[in-house]
C-alpha positions as CSV (number, residue, x, y, z in Angstrom):
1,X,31.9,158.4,96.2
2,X,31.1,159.2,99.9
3,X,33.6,160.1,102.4
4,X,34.2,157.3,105.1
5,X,33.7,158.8,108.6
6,X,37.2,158.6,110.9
7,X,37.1,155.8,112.5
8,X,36.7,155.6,116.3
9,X,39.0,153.0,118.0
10,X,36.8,152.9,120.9
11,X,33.8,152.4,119.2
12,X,35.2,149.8,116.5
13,X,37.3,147.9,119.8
14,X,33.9,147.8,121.7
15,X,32.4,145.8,118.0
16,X,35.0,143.6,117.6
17,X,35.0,142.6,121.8
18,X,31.2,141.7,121.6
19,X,32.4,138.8,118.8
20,X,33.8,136.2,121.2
21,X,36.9,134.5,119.4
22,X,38.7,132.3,121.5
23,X,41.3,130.2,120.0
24,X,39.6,127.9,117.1
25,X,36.6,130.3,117.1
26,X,38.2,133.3,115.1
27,X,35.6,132.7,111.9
28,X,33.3,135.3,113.0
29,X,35.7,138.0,114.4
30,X,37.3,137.2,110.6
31,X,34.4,137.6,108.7
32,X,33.2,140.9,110.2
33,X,37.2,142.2,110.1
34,X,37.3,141.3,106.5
35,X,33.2,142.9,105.7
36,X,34.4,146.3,108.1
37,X,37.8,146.9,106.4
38,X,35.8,146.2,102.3
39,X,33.2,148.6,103.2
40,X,36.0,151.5,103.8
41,X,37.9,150.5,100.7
42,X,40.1,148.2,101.3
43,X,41.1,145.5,99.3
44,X,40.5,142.6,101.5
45,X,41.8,139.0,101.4
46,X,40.7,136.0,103.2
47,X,43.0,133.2,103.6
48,X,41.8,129.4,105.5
49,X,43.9,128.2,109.2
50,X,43.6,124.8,109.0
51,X,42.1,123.9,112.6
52,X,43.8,121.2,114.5
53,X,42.2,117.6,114.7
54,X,40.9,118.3,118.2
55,X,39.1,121.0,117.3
56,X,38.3,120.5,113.0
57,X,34.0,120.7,114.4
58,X,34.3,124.2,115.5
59,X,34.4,125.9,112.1
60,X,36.1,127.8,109.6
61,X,38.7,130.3,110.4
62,X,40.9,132.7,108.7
63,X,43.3,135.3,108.3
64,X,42.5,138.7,106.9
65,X,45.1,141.0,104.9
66,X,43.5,144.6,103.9
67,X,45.4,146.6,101.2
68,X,45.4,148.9,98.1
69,X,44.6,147.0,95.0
70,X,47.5,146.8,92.3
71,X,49.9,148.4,95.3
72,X,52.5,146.8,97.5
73,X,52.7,147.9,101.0
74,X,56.3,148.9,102.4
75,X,54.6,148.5,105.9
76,X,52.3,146.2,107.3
77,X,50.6,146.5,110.9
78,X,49.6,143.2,111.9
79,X,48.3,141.4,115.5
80,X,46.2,138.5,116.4
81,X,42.4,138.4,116.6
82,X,41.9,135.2,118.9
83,X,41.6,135.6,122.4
84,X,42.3,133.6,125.2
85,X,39.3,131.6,127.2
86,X,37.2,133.2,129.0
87,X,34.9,135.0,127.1
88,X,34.1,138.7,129.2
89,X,31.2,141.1,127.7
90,X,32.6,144.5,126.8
91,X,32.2,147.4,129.3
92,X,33.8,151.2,129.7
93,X,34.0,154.0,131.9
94,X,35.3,157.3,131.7
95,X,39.0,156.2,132.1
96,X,38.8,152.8,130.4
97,X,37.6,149.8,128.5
98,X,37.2,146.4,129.8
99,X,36.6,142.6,128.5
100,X,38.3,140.3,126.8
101,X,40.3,141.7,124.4
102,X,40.7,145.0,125.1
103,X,44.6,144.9,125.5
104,X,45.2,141.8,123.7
105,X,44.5,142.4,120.8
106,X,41.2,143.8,119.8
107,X,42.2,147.1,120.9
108,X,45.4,146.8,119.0
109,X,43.5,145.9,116.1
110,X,41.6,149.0,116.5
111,X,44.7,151.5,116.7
112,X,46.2,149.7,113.8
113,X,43.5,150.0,111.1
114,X,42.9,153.9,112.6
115,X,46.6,154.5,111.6
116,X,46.9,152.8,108.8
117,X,44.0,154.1,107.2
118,X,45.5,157.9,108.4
119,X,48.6,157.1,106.7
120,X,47.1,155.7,103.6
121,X,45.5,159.1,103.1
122,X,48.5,160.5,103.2
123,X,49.8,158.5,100.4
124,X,51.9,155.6,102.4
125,X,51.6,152.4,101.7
126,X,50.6,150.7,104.0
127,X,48.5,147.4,104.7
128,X,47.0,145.4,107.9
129,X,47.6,141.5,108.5
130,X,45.1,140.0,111.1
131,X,45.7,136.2,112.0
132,X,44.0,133.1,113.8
133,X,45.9,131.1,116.9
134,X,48.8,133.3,118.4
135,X,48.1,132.4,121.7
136,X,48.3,128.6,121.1
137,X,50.6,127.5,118.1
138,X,50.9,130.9,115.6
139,X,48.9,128.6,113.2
140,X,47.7,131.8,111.5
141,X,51.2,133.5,111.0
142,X,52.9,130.6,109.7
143,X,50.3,130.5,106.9
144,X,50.3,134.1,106.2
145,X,54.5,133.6,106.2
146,X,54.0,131.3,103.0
147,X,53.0,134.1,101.2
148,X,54.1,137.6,101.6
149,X,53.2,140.5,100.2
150,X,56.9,142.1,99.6
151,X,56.5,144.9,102.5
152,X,59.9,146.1,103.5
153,X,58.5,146.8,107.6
154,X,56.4,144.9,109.8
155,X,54.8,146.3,112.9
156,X,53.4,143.5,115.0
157,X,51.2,144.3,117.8
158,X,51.4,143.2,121.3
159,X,50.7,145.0,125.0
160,X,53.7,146.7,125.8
161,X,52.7,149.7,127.4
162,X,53.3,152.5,123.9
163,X,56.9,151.1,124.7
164,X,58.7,149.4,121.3
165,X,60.3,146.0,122.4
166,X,64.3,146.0,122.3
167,X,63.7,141.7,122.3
168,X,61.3,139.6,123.1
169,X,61.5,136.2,124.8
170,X,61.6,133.2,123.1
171,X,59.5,129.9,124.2
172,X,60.6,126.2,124.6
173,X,57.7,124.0,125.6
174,X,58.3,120.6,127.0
175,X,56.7,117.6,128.2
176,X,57.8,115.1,130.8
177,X,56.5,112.0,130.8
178,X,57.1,109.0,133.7
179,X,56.1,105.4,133.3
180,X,55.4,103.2,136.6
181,X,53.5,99.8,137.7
182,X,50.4,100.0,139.0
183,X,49.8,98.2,142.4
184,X,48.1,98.7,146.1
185,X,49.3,101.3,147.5
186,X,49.8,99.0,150.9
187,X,52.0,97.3,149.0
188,X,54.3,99.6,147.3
189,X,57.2,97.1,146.8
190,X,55.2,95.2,144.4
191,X,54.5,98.0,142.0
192,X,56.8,101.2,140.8
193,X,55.0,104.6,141.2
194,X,55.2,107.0,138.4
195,X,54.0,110.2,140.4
196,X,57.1,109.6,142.8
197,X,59.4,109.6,139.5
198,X,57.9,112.5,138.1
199,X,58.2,114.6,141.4
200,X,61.8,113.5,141.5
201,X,62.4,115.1,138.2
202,X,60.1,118.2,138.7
203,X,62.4,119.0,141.9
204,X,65.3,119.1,139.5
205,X,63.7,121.5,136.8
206,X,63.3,123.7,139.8
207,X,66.5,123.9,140.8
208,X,68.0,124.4,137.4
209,X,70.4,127.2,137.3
210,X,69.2,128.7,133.3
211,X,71.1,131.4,130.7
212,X,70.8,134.7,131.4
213,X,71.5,137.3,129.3
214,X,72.5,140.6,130.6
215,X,70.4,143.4,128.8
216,X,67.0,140.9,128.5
217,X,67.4,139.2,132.1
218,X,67.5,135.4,133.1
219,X,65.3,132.3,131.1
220,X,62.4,131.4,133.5
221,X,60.9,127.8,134.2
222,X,57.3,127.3,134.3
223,X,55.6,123.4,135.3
224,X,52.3,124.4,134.0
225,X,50.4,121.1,134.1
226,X,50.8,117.8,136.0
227,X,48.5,114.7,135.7
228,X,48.9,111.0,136.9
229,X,47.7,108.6,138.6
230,X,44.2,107.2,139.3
231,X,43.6,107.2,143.2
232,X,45.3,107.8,146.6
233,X,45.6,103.6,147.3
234,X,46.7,103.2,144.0
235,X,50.4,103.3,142.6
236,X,50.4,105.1,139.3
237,X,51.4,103.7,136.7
238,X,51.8,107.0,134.5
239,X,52.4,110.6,135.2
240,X,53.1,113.4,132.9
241,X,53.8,117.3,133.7
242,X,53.8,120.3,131.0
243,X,56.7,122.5,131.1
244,X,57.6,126.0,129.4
245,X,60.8,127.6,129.6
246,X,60.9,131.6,128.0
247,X,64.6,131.6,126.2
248,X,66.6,134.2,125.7
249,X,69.0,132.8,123.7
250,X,70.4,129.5,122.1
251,X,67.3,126.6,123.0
252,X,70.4,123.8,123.2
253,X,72.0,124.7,126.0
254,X,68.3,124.9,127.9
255,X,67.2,121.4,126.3
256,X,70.1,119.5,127.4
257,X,69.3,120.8,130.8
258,X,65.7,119.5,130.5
259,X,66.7,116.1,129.4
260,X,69.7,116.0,132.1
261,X,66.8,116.7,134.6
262,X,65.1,113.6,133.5
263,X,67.9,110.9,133.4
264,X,66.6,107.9,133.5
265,X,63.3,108.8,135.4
266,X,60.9,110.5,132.5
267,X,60.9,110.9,128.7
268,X,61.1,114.4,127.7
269,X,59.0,115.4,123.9
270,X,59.7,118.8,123.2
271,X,56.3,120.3,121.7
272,X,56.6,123.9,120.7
273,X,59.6,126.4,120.1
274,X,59.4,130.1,119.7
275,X,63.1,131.7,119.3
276,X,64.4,134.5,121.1
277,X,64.3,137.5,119.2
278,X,66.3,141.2,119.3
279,X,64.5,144.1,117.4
280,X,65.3,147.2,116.0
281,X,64.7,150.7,118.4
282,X,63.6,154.2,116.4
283,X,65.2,157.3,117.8
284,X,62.6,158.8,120.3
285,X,60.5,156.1,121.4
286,X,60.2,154.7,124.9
287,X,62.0,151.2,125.0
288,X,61.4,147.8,127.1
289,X,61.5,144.0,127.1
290,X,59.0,141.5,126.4
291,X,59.4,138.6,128.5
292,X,56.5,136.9,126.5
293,X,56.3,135.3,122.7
294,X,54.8,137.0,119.7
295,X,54.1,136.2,116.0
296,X,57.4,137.7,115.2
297,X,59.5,134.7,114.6
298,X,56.7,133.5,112.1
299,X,56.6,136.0,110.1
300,X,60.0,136.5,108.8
301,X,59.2,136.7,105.1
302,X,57.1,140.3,105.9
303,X,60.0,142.5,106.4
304,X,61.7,143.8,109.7
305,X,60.0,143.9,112.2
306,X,59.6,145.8,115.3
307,X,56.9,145.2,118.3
308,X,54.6,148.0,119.7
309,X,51.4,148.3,121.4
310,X,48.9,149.6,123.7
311,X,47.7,148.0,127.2
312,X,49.7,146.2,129.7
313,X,50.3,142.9,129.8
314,X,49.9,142.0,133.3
315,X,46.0,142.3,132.8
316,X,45.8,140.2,129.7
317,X,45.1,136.9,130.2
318,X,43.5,137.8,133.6
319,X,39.7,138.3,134.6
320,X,41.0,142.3,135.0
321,X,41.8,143.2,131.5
322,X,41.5,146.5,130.8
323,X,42.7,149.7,128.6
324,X,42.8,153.1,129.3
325,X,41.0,155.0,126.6
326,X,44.1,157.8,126.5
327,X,46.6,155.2,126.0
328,X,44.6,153.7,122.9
329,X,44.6,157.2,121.4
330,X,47.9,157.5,121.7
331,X,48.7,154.4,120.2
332,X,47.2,155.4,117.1
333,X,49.7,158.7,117.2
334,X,52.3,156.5,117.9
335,X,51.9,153.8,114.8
336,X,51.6,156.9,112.5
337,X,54.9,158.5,114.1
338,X,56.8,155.3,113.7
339,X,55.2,154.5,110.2
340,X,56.6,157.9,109.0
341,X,59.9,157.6,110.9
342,X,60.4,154.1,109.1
343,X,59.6,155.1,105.2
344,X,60.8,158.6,105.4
C-alpha cells in the first residue's frame, strides 16, 4: 500500500473554496469531502439533509463522517461546509488566503482533517463530522445528533482567533408581525396603518433594557428585516419585521420582554432558538467569548464539547474574508495539542 502524502491545508482549503456551497448547495462540496477523505483511507459515510420546501429543486445534500472501520472515535473534529451567499473565487498572497470560506469554515475543515489524520497515525482515535446548513437552521447537526458515534469529545470548529471559547451566545429569533386597513393615505382616518404600529413596537425593542451576564457580557437586539406596505399614498394594511436577540442565559425572561414590547400592536412567532452555552477551558490555551451561535447545542449526543478555530470572525460573513496562512498552521498544532491534552 502506498504512503498518502501530508496533506497541505492550504492547498486542500484553496480545493474545497473553488466548490461554491452556499446554504442548500452543500452536495458537491459533500461529494468531493466524502471521495478526498476515502482516497486517504478513511471510512467514509454519507448521510441525506432533507432541504426545506423552499428550496427541495436545488439538490441533494449531505453530511459526511470519516473514521476507522470497526473503531469508535473518543474525539471527533467537526464544522460546517456551507457557506454564506456570496460566492467569492479563491485567491492568496504571501501572508494570506482569501474567498469565501476561508475562515468560515473551509479552512477549518482543512486544519481539522490535517490533525486528525496526524493523530490517527499516532494511534488516537479520532474521527471528522462535516455537516450541511449551520448558518441557517443546523439542519445538518440535528440529523447527525440522531445518531452518534459514542465519541467521549467533540471539537467543533468556528473562527475564534486559535482562542477556545469559555461560552458562546445563544440565539432567539423572532418575528413581529402588525395587521392594519388599507386606505388613501389623504385619508388616514378611514383606514388603520400597519407600518405606524409596527414602528411603535420596533421603538420599544430598542429601548429594551436585556440580561446580562457578568463574565459573557450583555444580550444584544438585532431588527434584521422589515417589510410592509405597498406605496407612499397607501395605508398598509400589513407590516412585519425580523428580529434576533443573542442570549446569554434563560430565553424566558428575553421572550416575555419581546411579547411585552408588542402589547396589543403586533403578534410575535418566535422562529428559531439556539441556547446559550458554557464550555470547558484546557490548561494552556488562550481563552475568549463567542458572541455568535454554533452547532454546539445540536450536537449533544457527540460528547463534550469545546469550540476552537482559526480566522476571525469579523471577516466572515463580509466581502473581506480572509486567513493568514501562519494562523492555519497553527491551528493544525493546536487541534493535535488539545486532542492529546483531552485523551491523555
Amino acid at each position: 500500500m502506498h504512503e498518502i502524502p501530508r496533506l497541505d491545508p492550504i492547498r486542500f482549503t484553496e480545493q474545497l473554496c473553488e466548490i461554491e456551497s452556499t446554504t442548500y448547495n452543500e452536495g458537491r462540496v459533500g461529494d468531493f469531502l466524502a471521495d478526498f477523505l476515502l482516497a486517504r483511507g478513511w471510512a467514509v459515510e454519507k448521510t441525506p439533509v432533507p432541504q426545506p420546501a423552499e428550496s427541495a429543486g436545488v439538490g441533494e445534500r449531505w453530511n459526511v463522517y470519516g473514521g476507522t472501520a470497526g473503531q469508535t472515535a473518543d474525539l471527533v473534529f467537526s464544522t460546517h461546509m456551507d457557506t454564506v451567499p456570496p460566492y467569492i473565487p479563491f485567491r492568496e498572497d504571501g501572508e494570506f488566503i482569501y474567498g469565501r470560506g476561508v475562515s468560515d469554515a473551509k479552512g477549518i475543515i482543512a486544519a481539522q482533517v490535517a490533525a486528525a489524520e496526524a493523530l490517527r497515525s499516532e494511534g488516537y482515535r479520532v474521527g471528522v463530522l462535516f455537516v450541511s446548513g449551520e448558518e441557517r437552521d443546523s439542519a445538518g447537526a440535528k440529523v447527525a445528533n440522531e445518531t452518534p458515534k459514542g465519541s467521549r469529545f467533540l471539537i467543533n470548529g468556528e473562527p475564534t482567533d486559535n482562542r477556545l471559547a469559555l461560552a458562546s451566545k445563544g440565539s432567539l429569533r423572532a418575528v413581529f408581525r402588525a395587521q392594519g386597513k388599507m386606505a388613501h393615505s389623504a385619508y388616514p382616518e378611514l383606514g388603520d396603518s400597519a407600518v405606524h404600529k409596527l414602528v411603535e413596537v420596533l421603538g420599544r425593542l430598542l429601548k429594551l433594557e436585556l440580561p446580562v451576564t457578568e463574565d459573557v457580557g450583555p444580550s444584544t437586539l438585532n431588527i434584521g428585516q422589515i417589510h410592509g406596505g405597498h406605496a407612499p399614498n397607501v395605508i398598509a394594511d400589513k407590516a412585519e419585521a425580523q428580529v434576533l436577540v443573542r442570549l446569554v442565559g434563560d430565553s424566558e425572561p428575553v421572550r416575555a420582554a419581546l411579547i411585552e414590547a408588542a402589547g396589543d400592536l403586533a403578534e410575535v412567532e418566535f422562529t428559531l432558538e439556539i441556547p446559550f452555552v458554557r464550555l470547558r477551558a484546557v490548561e494552556g490555551l488562550p481563552t475568549m467569548i463567542a458572541k455568535f451561535t454554533t452547532d454546539i447545542p445540536q450536537l449533544s449526543n457527540w460528547g463534550e464539547p469545546l469550540l476552537l478555530g482559526p480566522g476571525s470572525i469579523h471577516v466572515a460573513h463580509t466581502p473581506f474574508e480572509k486567513l493568514a496562512k501562519k494562523e492555519l498552521a497553527e491551528a493544525v498544532e493546536m487541534y493535535i495539542r488539545v486532542a492529546r491534552q483531552l485523551l491523555s
